[in-house]
C-alpha positions in Angstrom: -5.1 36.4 15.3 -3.1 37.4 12.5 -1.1 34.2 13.2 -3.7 32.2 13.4 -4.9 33.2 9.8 -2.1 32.7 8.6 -1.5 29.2 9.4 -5.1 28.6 8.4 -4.3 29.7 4.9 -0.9 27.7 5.2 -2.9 24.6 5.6 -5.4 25.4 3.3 -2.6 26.1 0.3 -1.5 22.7 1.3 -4.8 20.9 1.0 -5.3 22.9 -2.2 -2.0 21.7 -3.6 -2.4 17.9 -1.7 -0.8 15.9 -4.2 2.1 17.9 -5.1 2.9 18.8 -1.5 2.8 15.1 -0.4 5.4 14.3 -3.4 7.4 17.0 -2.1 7.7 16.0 1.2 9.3 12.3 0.4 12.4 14.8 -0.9 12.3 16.8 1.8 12.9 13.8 4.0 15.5 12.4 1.5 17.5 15.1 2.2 17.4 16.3 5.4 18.6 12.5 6.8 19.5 14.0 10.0 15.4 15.1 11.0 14.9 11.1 11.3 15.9 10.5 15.0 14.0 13.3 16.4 10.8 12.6 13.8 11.1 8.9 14.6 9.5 9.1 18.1 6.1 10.9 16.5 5.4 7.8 14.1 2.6 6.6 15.9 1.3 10.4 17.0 1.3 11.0 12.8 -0.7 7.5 12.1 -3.1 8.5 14.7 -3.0 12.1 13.9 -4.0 10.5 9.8 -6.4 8.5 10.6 -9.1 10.8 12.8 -8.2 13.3 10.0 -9.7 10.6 7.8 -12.9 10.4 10.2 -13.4 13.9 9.9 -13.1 14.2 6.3 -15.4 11.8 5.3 -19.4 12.1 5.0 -21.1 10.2 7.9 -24.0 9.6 5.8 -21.9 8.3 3.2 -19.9 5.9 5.7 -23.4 4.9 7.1 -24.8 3.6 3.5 -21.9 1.6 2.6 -21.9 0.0 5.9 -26.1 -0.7 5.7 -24.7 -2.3 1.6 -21.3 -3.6 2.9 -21.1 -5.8 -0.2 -18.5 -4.0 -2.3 -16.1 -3.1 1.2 -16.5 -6.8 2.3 -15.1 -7.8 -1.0 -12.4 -5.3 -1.4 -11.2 -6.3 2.4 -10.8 -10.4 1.1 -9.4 -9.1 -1.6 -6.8 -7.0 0.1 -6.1 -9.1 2.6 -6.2 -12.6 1.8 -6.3 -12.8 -2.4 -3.4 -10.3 -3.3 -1.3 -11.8 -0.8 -1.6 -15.6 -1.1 -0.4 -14.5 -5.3 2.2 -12.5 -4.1 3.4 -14.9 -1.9 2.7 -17.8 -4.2 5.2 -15.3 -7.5 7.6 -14.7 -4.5 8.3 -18.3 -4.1 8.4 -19.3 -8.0 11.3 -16.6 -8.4 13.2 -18.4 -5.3 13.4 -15.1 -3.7 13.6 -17.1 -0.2 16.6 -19.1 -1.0 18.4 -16.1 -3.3 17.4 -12.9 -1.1 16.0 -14.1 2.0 16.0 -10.8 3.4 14.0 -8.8 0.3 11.7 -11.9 1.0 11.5 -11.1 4.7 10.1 -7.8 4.5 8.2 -8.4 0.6 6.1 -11.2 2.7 5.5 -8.6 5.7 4.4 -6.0 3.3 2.1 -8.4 1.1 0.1 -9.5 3.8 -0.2 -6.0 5.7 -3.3 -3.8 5.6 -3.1 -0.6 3.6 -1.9 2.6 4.7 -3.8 4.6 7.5 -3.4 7.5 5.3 -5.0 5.9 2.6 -8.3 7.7 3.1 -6.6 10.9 3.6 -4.6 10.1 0.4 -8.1 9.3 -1.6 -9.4 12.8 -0.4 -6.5 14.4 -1.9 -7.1 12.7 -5.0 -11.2 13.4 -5.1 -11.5 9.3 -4.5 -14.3 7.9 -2.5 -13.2 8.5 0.9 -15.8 7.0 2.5 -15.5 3.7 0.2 -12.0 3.6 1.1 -12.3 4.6 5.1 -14.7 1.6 5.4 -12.3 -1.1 3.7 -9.5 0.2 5.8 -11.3 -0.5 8.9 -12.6 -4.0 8.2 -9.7 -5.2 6.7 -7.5 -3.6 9.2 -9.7 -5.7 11.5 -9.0 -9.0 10.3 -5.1 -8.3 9.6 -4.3 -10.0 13.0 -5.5 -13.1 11.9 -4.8 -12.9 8.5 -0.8 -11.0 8.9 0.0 -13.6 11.6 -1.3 -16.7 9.1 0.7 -15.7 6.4 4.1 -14.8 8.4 3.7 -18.2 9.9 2.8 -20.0 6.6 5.3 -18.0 4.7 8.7 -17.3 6.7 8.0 -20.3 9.3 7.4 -18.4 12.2 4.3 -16.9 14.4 6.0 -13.2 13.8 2.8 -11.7 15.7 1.6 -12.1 18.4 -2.5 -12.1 17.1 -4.2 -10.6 20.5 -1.8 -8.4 20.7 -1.6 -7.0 17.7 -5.2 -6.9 17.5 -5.6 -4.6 20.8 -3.0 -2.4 18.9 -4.9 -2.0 16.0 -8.3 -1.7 17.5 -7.4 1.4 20.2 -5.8 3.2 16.8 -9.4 3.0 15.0 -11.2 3.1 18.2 -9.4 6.4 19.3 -9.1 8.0 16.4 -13.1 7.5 15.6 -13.8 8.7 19.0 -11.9 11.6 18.8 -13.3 12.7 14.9 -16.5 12.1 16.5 -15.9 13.9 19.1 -14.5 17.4 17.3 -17.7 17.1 14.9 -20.2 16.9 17.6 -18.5 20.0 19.1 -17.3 22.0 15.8 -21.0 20.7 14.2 -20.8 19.4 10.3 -21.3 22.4 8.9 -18.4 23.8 10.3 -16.1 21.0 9.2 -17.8 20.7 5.8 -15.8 24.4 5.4 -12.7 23.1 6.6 -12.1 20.6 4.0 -8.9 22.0 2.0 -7.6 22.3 5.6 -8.2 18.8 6.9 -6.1 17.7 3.6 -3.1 20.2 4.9 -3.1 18.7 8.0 -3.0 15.0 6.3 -0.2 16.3 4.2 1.4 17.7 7.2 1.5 14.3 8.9 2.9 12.1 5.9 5.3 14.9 6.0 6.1 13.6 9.8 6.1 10.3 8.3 8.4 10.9 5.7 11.1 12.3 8.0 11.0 9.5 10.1 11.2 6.5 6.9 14.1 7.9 5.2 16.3 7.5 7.9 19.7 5.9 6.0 18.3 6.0 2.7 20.6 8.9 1.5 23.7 7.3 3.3 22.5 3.9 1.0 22.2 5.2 -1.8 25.5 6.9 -1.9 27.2 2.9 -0.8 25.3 1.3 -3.2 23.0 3.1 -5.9 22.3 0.0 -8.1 20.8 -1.9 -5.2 18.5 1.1 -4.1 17.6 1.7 -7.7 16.8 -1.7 -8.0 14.7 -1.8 -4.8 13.4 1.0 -5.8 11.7 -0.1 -9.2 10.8 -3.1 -7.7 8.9 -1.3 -5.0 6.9 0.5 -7.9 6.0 -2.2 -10.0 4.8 -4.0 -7.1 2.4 -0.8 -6.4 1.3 -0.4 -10.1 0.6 -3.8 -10.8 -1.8 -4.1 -7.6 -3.6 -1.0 -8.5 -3.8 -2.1 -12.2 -4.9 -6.0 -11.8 -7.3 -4.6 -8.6 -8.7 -1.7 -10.7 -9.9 -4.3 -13.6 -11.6 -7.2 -11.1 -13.8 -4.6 -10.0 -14.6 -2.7 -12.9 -18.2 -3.5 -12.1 -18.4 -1.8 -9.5 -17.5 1.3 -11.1 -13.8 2.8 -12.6 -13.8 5.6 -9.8 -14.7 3.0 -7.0 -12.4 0.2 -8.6 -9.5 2.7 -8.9 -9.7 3.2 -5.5 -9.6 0.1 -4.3 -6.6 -0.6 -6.6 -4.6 2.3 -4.5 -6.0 0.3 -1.4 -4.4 -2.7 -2.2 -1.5 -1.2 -3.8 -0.2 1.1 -0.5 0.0 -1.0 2.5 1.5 -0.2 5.9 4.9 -1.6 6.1 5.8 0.2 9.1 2.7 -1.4 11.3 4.0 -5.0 10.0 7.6 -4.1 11.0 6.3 -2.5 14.5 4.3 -5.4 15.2 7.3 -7.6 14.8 9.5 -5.5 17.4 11.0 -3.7 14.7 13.4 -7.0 14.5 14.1 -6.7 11.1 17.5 -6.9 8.5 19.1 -3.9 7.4 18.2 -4.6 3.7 14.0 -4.6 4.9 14.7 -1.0 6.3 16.0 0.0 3.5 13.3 -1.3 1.5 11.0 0.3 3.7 11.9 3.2 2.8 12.3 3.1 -0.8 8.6 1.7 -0.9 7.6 5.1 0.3 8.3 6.5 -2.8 5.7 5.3 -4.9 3.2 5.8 -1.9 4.4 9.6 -1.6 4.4 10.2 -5.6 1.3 8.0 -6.8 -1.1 10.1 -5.9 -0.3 13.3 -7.9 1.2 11.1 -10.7 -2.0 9.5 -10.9 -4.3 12.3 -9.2 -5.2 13.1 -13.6 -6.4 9.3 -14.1 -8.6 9.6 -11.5 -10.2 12.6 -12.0 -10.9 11.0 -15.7 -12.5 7.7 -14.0 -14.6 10.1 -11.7 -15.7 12.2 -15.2 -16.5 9.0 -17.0 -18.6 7.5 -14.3 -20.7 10.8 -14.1 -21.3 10.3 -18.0 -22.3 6.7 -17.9 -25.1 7.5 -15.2 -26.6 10.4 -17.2 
């Protein structure tokens, strides 16, 4: 029992301390290089693991009203998944990144036109974002990224990369399970119980990208080490590209609200590399793994970098309604 309480408190210190812990946890994986193999094989486990912890965090009701209004998640799913990347491809292109770097273009293409992160709900949780706003464009746009991920990878780098119906079944047992199974511990636990369990439902999350983390820094440390200019590089690029989604996305939907818009900018701005790159076999150059894992860094760190922003845009919404 004592255990038991223990670890309870463990997980709640983590949810407590979300942000901070999920920042940590990218250098935690940076430097123990040698936890990737064995952390590797519980990838998909930890995506699962994210996602039902993302059902269970967010208010039915609230999920419920947003799909009976499905305006605003309808939007922000065109936007995320066929707007943003037709530009990106289209800026990609101007610079000649396909004739210069054809590998950086590679995996830049795959992660333009891939859905955002499974953790991205639990993420908006640990920032006090709409969870429930963000839960329901993850699903629908998630939903169309077989037609819209295979489209673009055919368009863009001149080959079907995946294979839509397969990809598609992939996808949909993910949200399908991991629905179920929310659904199923809330029915039995009851919603009172898991409205208390909050701060340990985000230590769980962080817990997971922990997992995660492990697993995408496999070679990074070894990289950077050969060549620190070309992970530096990679590395800034792979922020700017986050920022400047979150930025441009936050001001087209201003309208909807700055603490709605801002988190549809992190939407757009964190998308899940590693289901592109699993989809396609994992048949990818050694310079797109590498740039795999640099891009976790601004996923990992974002959220407590900008965790003080969006508790402003949360404060100055609740003004503007009064």
């Amino acid at each position: 029992m004592k255990l038991l309480a223990l670890s309870a408190a463990g997980l709640a210190f983590l949810g407590r301390h979300g942000t901070r812990a999920v920042a940590l946890s990218i250098f935690v994986g940076l430097l123990l290089p040698s936890l990737a193999a064995a952390f590797k094989p519980l990838l998909g486990a930890a995506i699962f693991a994210m996602l039902c912890l993302a059902f269970l965090r967010v208010d039915p009701g609230a999920l419920r009203l947003l799909l009976r209004r499905p305006g605003l998640v309808i939007a922000a799913a065109l936007w995320v998944m066929l707007a943003v990347p037709a530009v990106l491809a289209g800026l990609f292109l101007l610079a000649g990144l396909n004739r210069s770097m054809p590998e950086l273009y590679f995996i830049l293409i795959l992660q333009g036109s891939a859905p955002a992160l499974m953790s991205a709900p639990a993420l908006a949780a640990l920032m006090g974002l709409d969870v429930a706003l963000t839960l329901a464009a993850l699903v629908l746009s998630t939903a169309v990224a077989p037609l819209t991920a295979g489209a673009f990878s055919h368009f863009f780098l001149g080959a079907t990369l995946i294979a839509p119906l397969q990809f598609a079944l992939l996808l949909f047992c993910i949200i399908a399970g991991s629905a179920a199974t929310a659904a199923l511990i809330r029915r039995l636990a009851g919603g009172a119980w898991i409205e208390t369990q909050r701060q340990r439902i985000d230590g769980l999350s962080v817990l997971m990208l922990l997992v995660f983390a492990l697993a995408a820094m496999d070679g990074v440390a070894a990289q950077t080490i050969a060549d620190p200019k070309l992970v530096l590089a990679l590395t800034g690029l792979s922020f700017a590209l986050a920022l400047g989604q979150i930025a441009v996305t936050t001001l087209v939907f201003l309208p909807a609200g700055r603490h709605r818009a801002f988190a549809i900018g992190l939407l757009t701005g964190n998308r899940n590399i590693g289901l592109m790159m699993a989809a396609t076999g994992f048949a990818v150059p050694d310079l797109a793994w590498l740039y795999f894992g640099l891009a976790q860094f601004p996923i990992y760190l974002l959220p407590m970098l900008l965790k003080p922003l969006a508790k402003r845009l949360a404060l100055d919404d609740n003004t503007t309604k009064r």
